[in-house]
C-alpha positions in Angstrom: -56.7 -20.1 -29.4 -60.7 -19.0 -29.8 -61.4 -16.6 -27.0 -64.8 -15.5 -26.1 -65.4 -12.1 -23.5 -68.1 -11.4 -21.8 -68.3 -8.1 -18.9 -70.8 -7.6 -16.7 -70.7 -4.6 -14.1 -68.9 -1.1 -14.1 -66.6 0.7 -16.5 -63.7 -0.7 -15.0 -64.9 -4.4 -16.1 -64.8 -3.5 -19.6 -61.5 -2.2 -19.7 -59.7 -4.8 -18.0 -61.1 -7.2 -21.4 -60.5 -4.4 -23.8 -56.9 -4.7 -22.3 -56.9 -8.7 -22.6 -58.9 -8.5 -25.9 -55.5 -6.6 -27.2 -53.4 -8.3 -25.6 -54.4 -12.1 -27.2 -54.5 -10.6 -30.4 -51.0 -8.8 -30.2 -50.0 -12.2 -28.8 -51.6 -14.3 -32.2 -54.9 -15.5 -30.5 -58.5 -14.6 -31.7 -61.3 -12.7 -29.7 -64.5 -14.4 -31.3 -67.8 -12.4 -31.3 -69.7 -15.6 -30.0 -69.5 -18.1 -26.9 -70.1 -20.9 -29.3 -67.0 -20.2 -31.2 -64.7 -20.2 -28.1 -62.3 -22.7 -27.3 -62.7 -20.4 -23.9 -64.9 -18.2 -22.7 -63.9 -15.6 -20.1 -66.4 -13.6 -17.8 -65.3 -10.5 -16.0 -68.0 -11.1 -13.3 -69.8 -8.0 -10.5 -70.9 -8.3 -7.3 -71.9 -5.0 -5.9 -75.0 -6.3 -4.9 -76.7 -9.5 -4.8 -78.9 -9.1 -8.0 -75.2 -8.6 -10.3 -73.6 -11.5 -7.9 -76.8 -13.7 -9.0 -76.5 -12.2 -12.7 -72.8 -13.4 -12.2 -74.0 -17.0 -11.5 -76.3 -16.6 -14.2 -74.3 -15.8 -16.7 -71.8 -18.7 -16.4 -74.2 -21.1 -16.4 -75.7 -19.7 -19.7 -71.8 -19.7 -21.3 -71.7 -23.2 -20.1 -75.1 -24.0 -21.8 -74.2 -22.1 -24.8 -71.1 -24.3 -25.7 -70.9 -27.1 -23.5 -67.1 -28.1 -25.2 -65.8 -24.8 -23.8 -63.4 -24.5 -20.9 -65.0 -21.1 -18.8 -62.4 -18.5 -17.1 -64.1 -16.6 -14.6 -62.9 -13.7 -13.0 -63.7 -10.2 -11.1 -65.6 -9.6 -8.2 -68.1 -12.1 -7.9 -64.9 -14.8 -8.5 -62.8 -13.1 -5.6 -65.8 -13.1 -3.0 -67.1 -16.3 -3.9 -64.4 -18.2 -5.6 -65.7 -21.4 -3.9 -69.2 -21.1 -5.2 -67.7 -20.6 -9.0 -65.8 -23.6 -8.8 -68.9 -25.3 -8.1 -70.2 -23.9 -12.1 -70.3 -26.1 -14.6 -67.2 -26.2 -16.7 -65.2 -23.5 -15.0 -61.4 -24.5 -15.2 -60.2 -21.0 -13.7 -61.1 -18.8 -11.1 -59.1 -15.8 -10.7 -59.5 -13.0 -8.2 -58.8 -9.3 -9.0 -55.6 -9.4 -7.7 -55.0 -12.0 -10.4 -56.4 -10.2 -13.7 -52.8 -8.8 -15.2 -52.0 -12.6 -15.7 -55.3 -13.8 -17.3 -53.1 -13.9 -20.5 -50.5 -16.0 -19.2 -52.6 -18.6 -17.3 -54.8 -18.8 -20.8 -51.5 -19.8 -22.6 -50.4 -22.1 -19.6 -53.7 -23.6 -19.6 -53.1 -24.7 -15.9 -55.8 -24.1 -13.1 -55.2 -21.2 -10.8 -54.9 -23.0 -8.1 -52.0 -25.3 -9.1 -50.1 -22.6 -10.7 -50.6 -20.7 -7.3 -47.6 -20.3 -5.1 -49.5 -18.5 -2.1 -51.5 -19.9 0.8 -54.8 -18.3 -0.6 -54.9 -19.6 -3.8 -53.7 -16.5 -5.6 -50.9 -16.3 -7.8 -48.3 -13.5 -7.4 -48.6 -10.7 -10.5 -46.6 -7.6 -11.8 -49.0 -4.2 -11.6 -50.2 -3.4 -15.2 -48.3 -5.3 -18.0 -50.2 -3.6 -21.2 -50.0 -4.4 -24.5 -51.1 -1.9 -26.6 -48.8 -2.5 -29.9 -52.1 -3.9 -31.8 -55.6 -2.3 -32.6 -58.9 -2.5 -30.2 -60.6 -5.9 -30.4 -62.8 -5.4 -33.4 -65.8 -5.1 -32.0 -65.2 -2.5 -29.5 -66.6 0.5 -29.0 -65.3 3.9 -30.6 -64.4 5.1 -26.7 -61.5 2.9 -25.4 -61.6 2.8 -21.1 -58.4 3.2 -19.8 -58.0 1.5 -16.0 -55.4 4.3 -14.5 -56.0 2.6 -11.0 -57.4 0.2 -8.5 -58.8 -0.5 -5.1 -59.9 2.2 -2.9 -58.8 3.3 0.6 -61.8 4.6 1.3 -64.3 2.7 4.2 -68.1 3.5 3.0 -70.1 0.9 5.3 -72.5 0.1 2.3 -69.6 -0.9 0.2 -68.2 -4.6 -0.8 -66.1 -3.4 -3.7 -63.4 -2.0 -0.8 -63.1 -5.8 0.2 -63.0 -7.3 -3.8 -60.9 -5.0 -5.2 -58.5 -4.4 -1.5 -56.5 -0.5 -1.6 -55.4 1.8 -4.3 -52.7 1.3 -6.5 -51.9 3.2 -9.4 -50.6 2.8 -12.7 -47.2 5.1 -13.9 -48.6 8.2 -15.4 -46.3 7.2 -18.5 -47.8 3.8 -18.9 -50.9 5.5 -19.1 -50.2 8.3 -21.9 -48.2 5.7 -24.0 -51.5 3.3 -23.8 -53.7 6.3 -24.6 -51.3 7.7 -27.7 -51.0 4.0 -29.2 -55.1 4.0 -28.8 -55.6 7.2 -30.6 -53.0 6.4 -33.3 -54.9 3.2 -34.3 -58.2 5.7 -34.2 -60.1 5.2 -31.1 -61.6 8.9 -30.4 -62.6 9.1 -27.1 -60.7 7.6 -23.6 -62.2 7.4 -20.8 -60.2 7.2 -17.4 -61.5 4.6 -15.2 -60.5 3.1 -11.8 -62.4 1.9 -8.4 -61.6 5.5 -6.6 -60.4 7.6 -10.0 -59.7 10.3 -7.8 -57.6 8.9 -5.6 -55.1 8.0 -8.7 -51.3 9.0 -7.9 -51.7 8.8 -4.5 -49.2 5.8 -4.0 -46.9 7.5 -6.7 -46.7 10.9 -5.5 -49.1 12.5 -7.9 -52.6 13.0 -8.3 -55.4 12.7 -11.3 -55.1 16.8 -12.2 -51.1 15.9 -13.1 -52.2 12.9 -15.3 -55.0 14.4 -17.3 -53.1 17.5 -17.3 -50.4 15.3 -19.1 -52.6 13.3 -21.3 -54.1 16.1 -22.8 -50.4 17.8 -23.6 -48.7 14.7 -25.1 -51.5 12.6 -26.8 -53.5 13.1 -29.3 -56.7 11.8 -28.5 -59.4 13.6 -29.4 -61.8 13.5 -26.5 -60.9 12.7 -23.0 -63.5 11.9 -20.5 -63.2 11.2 -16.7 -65.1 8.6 -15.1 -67.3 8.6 -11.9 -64.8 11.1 -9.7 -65.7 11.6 -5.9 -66.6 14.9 -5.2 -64.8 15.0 -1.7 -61.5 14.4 -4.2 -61.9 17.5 -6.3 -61.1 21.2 -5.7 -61.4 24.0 -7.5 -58.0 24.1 -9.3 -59.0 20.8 -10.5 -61.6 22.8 -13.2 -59.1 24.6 -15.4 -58.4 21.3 -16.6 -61.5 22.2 -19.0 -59.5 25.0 -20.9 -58.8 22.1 -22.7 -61.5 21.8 -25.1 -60.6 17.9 -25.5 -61.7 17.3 -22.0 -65.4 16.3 -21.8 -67.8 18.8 -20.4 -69.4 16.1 -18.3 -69.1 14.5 -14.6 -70.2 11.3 -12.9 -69.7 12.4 -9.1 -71.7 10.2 -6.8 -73.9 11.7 -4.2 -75.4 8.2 -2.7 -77.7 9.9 -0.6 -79.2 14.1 -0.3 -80.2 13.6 3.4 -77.1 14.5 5.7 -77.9 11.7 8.4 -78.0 8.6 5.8 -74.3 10.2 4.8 -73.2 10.1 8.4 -74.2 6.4 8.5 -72.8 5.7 5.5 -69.2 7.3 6.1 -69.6 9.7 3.1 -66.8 12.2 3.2 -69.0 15.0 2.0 -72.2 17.1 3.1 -74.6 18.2 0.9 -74.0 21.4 1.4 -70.6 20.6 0.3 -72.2 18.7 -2.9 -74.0 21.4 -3.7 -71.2 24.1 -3.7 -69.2 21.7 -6.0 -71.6 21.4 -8.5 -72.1 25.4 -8.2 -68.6 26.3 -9.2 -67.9 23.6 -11.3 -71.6 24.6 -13.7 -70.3 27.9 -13.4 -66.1 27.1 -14.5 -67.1 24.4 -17.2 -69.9 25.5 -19.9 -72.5 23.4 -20.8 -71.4 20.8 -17.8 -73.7 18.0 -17.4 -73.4 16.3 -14.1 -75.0 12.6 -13.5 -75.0 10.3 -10.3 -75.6 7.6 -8.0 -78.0 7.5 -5.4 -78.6 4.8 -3.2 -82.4 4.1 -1.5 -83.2 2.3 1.2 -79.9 2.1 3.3 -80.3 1.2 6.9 -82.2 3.4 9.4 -83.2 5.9 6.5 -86.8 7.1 7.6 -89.5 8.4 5.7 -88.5 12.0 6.3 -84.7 11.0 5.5 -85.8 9.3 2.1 -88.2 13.0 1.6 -84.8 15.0 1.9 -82.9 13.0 -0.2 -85.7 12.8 -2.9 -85.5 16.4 -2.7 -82.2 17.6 -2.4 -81.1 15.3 -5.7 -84.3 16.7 -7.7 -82.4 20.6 -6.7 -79.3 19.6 -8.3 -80.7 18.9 -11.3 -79.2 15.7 -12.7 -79.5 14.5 -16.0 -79.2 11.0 -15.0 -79.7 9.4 -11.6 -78.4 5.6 -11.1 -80.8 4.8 -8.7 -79.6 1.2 -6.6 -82.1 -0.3 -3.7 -79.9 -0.7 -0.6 -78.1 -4.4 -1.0 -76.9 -6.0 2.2 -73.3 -7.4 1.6 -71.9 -9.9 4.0 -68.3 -8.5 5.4 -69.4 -4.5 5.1 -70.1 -2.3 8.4 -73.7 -1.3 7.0 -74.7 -5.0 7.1 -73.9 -5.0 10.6 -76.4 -1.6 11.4 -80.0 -1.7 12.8 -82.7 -0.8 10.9 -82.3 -2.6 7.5 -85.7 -1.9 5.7 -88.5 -4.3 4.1 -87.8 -4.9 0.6 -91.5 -3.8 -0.3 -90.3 -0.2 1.1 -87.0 -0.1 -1.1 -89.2 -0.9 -4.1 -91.5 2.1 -3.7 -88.6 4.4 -3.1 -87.0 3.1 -5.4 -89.7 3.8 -8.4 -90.0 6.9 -6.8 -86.6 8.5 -7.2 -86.2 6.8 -10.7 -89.5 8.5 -11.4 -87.8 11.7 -10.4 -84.7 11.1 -12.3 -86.7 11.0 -15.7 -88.4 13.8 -15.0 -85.2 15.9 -14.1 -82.9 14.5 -17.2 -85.8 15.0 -19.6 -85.7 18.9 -18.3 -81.7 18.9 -19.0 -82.2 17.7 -22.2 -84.8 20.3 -23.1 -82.1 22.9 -22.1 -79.8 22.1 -25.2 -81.8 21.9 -27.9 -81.1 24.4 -30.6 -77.5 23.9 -29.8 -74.8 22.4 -32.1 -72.7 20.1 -29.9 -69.7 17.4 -31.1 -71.4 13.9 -31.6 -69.2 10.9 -31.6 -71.1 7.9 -33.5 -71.0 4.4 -32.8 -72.3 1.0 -34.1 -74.2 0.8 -37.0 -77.2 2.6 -38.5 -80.6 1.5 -38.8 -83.3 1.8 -41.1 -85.4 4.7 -40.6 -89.0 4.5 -40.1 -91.0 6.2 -42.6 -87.5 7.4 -44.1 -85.0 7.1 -46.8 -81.9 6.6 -44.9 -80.1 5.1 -41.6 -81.0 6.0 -37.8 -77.0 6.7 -36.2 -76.6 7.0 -32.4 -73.8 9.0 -30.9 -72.8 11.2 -28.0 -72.2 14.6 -27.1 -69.2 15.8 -25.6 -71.2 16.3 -22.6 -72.6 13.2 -22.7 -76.0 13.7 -24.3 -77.6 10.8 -26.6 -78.1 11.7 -29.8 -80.1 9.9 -32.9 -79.9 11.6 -36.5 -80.7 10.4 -39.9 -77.7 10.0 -42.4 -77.9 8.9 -46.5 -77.4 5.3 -47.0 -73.8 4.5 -47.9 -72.3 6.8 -45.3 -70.4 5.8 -42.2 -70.8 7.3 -39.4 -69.2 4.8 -37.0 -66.2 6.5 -34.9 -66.8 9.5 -37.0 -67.3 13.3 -34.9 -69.5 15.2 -36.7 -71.2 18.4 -35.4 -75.1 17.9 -34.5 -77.7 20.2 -34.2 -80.5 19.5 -31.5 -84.0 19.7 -32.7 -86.3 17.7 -30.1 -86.5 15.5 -27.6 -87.9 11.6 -28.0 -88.2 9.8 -24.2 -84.3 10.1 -23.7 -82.7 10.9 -26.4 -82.1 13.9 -28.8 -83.0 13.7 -32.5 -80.6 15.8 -34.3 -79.6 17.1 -38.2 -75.6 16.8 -39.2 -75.2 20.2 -41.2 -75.0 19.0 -44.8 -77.2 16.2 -44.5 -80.1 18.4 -43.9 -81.5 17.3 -47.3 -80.6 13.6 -46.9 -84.5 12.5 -45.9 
């Protein structure tokens, strides 16, 4: 069987098709690189707010469009809170829910509809946690950083949040099952895992115990090269959790979601932390892990945030410094508590603060940036080079351990792709750092 993926939305989307990518190919199958190709196309779909859940609908129909003889398998989020609606797409003969994705495999082989195959009153079939198959290599045109889904759900209850109600609580996967994936990964050559889930932090807590234990135990029996952790809440970390980065291996670099820098948007959004507790976080954990970048996500335009709420948030995020702000307009989701709050704002207003906090964000991660240049940092590259402009040789693009883009210029005829090189920073172009590998000074 042809199969085509396609992933729209978060980390966690991308590893749940790397997983199926290796699993049809350990099981015989093909992962083609184009929809026309497929005998099926499958499409991990998002719907954390109602641009991806449109961008979900969009994208099926142009799979359907793009090879009208193949049979469409769509799944995730959008497909769990709208499964109605996606039968409704043209040529869709599946739609599974996230509760359903560890069988995508086995209903592919069946080739029976979910919903006859479906023993329970909701249409959802009945699934092990976690089957993996990680006897075979990465789908071969993956990336040189494998994610690895150590959990999902969340427990947590944040009123502007529909992923609580797509992806239901937190289950986690065995600790083992996880090193064995990651030590098969690294044996066929994969560099970098990254450890992804809906709450990362809250991993272990249905197994008795936590994320520090698994990294902890990654990083002793595997022997990947770099580790990286996902977007980690900050009300899950303490400061224990930091001497994880003895460990060289372990990324200097965290994604901890602030979602707002004003105190009273937090309340109303049922964040477990202040920003005075946000702040002291990022204090000890710039001061325990050198050369730490921190990025983040930042919501504008929630319900009942004021002018002067939106001022203290636009401030407080520009103190701390980011290098990277995701910066999301406030999206109202049917069946979340913020949906249900007074004082949901024009759109016209979410625009402008929106601009305004992305404008901010590029000022602030330009100033980062600026910070390491003259360092030498690890570069993993990816992809393929390009020609150089003006230049004898190929443009490679990589990143730092801490999470920095990179460009630099390397000789024709050498391969850089899943290669870590040391890279010296020289300057800074929009967002990314050009850089010379030592012993290619010469090569342009």
């Amino acid at each position: 069987m042809k199969v085509y993926l396609e992933t729209l939305g978060c980390r966690l989307n991308f590893s749940e098709m790397e997983t199926l990518a290796r699993s049809l190919i350990a099981a015989g199958h093909v992962v083609v690189p184009t929809a026309g190709e497929a005998e099926v196309c499958v499409l991990n779909t998002c719907a954390v707010t109602h641009d991806a859940a449109r961008g979900s609908r969009q994208a099926t129909r142009a799979l359907a469009r793009a090879n009208p003889a193949a049979r469409l398998m769509v799944t995730g989020c959008y497909a769990e809170l709208e499964a109605a609606e996606v039968r409704m797409l043209p040529q869709v003969r599946w739609v599974v829910g996230n509760r359903d994705k560890e069988r995508l495999l086995a209903l592919l082989e069946e080739g029976a509809d979910l919903q006859s195959s479906s023993s329970s009153q909701d249409g959802r079939v009945s699934v092990p946690a976690f089957p993996l198959s990680t006897d075979s290599a990465p789908f071969p045109f993956s990336r040189t950083r494998a994610f690895i889904k150590v959990q999902d759900g969340c427990n947590n209850h944040c009123t502007f949040c529909i992923v609580t109600v797509a992806r239901g609580r937190e289950r986690s996967r065995p600790l083992e099952a996880v090193a064995s994936e990651v030590a098969a990964l690294a044996e066929t050559g994969v560099q970098e895992a990254v450890l992804t889930g809906v709450h990362l932090g809250g991993y272990g807590r249905d197994l008795g115990t936590n994320l520090h234990a698994l990294a902890a135990a990654l990083l002793a029996k595997t022997p990947i090269r770099r580790l990286r952790l996902s977007s980690l809440e900050p009300f899950d970390l303490d400061t224990d959790f930091f001497d994880l980065w003895a460990d060289p291996r372990l990324c200097p670099h965290l994604h901890l979601p602030l979602q707002s820098g004003c105190d009273a948007t937090l309340q109303r959004m049922a964040r477990r932390c202040s920003t005075a507790q946000f702040a002291h976080l990022a204090e000890t954990a710039r001061a325990r892990i050198p050369d730490l970048v921190l990025t983040t996500d930042v919501i504008v335009g929630c319900p009942g945030e004021s002018d002067d709420e939106f001022a203290q948030s636009l401030a407080f995020v520009e103190t701390m410094e980011f290098a990277h702000v995701h910066v999301f307009p406030y999206s109202l989701r049917a069946g979340t508590a913020a949906a249900r709050l007074p004082g949901h704002l024009p759109a016209e207003v979410k625009r402008e603060r929106n601009a305004a906090m992305r404008e901010m964000d590029v000022r602030s991660g330009r100033a980062v940036r600026r910070r390491f240049l003259g360092q030498t940092r690890p570069v993993l590259w990816e992809g393929q080079g390009q020609p150089a402009m003006g230049e004898e040789g190929l443009v490679w693009s990589g990143l730092t351990d801490n999470y920095l883009r990179v460009l630099a210029v390397a000789p024709q005829g050498v391969n850089l792709h899943n290669v870590v090189t040391p890279a010296r920073l020289l300057h800074l172009e929009d967002d990314a750092l050009w850089a010379k590998i030592p012993g290619m000074e010469n090569a342009t």
